[in-house]
C-alpha positions in Angstrom: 46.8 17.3 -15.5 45.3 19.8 -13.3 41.7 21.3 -14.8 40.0 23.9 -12.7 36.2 24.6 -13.3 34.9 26.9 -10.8 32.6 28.7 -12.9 29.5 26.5 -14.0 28.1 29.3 -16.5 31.5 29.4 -18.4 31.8 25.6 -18.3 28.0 25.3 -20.1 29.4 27.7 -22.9 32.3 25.2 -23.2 35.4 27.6 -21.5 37.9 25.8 -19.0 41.0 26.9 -17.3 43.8 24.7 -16.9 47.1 24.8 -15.2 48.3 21.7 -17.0 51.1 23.3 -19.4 49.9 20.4 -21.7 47.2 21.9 -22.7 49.2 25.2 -23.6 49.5 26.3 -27.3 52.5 28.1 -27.5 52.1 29.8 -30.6 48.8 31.6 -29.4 50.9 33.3 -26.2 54.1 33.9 -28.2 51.9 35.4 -30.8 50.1 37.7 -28.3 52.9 38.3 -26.7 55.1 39.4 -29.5 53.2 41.2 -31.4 49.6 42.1 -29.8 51.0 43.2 -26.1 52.3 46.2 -24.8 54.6 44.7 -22.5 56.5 42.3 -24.2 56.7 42.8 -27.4 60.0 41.4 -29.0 60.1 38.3 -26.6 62.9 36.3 -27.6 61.2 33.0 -28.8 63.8 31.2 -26.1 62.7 33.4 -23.2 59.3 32.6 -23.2 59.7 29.2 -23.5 62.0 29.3 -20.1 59.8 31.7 -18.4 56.1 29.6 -19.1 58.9 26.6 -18.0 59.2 27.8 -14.8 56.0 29.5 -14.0 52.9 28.4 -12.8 50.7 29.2 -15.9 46.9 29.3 -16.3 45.3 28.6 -19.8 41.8 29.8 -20.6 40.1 27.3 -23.3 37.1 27.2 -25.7 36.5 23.8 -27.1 39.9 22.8 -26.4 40.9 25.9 -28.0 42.8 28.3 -26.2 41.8 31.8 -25.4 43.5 33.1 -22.7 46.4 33.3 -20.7 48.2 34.2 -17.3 51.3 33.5 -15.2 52.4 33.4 -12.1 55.8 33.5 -10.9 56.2 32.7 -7.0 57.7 30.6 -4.5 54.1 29.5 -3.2 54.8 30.5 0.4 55.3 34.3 0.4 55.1 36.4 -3.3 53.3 36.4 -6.1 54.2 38.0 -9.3 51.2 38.1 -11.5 52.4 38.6 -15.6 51.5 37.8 -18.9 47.7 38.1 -18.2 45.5 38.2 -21.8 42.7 37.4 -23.4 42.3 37.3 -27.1 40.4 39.8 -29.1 37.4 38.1 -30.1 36.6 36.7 -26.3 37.2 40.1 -24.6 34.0 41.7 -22.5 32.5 38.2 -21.8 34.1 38.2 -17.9 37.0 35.8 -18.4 39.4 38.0 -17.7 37.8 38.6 -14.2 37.0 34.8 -13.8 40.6 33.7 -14.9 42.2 36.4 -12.4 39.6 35.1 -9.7 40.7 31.6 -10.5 44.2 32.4 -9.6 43.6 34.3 -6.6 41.8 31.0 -5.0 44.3 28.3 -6.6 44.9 26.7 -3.4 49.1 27.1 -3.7 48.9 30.8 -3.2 46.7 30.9 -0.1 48.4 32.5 2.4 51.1 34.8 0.4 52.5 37.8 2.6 52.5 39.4 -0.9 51.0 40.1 -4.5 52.3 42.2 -7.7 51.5 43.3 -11.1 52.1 45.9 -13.6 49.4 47.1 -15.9 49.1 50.5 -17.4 45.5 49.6 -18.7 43.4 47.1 -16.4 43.9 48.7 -13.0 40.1 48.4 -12.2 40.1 44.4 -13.1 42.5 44.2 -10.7 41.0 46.2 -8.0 38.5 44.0 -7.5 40.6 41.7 -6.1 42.5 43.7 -3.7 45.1 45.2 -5.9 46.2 48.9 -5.2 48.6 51.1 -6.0 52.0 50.3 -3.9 52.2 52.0 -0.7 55.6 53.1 0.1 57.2 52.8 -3.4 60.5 54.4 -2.5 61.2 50.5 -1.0 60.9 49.4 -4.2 63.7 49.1 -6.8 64.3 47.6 -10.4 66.5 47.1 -13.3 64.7 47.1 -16.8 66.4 45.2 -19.4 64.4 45.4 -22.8 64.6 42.7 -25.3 67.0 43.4 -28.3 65.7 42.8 -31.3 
């Protein structure tokens, strides 16, 4: 069980952030994610069990409870994929977003990545803070979109 507390005021008002996937209540992130998100909404039940499998995932918890969510999906030696980042409704605007983004920027298996991404169509200046910018040189860049059927 991994347990990060880097943020002693947050720790005082009983938040943690975890990486153990123990700790992870399912329910809370499909929830969110199905229903409350803009991104993945229609998650097959099955998917999101295989992708928090084999992710590194970050938990934010009140008393045990949990309130937030992030994961990263990376080789830990050269890219980063930063997805699924949330906090619920009733513990937005108190800085855990910012502190569980910092938190993953210093985990010490991603120091030293050649590169970072994210998509967000909302929370471009949390991310600024951190480095984040706009992709330079986007014609590089290529995709294929596959939506969930539902």
């Amino acid at each position: 069980m991994q347990v990060i507390i880097n943020d002693k005021a947050f720790l005082k008002k009983g938040y943690t952030i975890s990486t153990d996937k123990n700790l992870l209540d399912f329910d809370v992130i499909y929830n969110f994610l199905d229903k409350d998100s803009y991104w993945s909404q229609g998650v097959p039940i099955e998917k999101l069990k295989a992708a928090i499998k084999n992710s590194l995932c970050f938990g934010i918890y009140k008393d045990d409870k949990q309130v937030g969510f992030a994961r990263v999906i990376t080789d830990k030696a050269t890219f980063a994929y930063l997805c699924d980042v949330f906090v619920l409704p009733d513990y937005r605007n108190l800085g855990l977003s910012k502190w569980l983004v910092q938190t993953i920027m210093n985990y010490p298996e991603l120091q030293g990545l050649r590169r970072w991404a994210l998509a967000t169509v909302d929370a471009h200046g949390l991310y600024s803070q951190f480095g984040f910018a706009p992709l330079n040189n986007t014609e590089r860049w290529m995709g294929i979109y596959t939506p969930y059927k539902t």
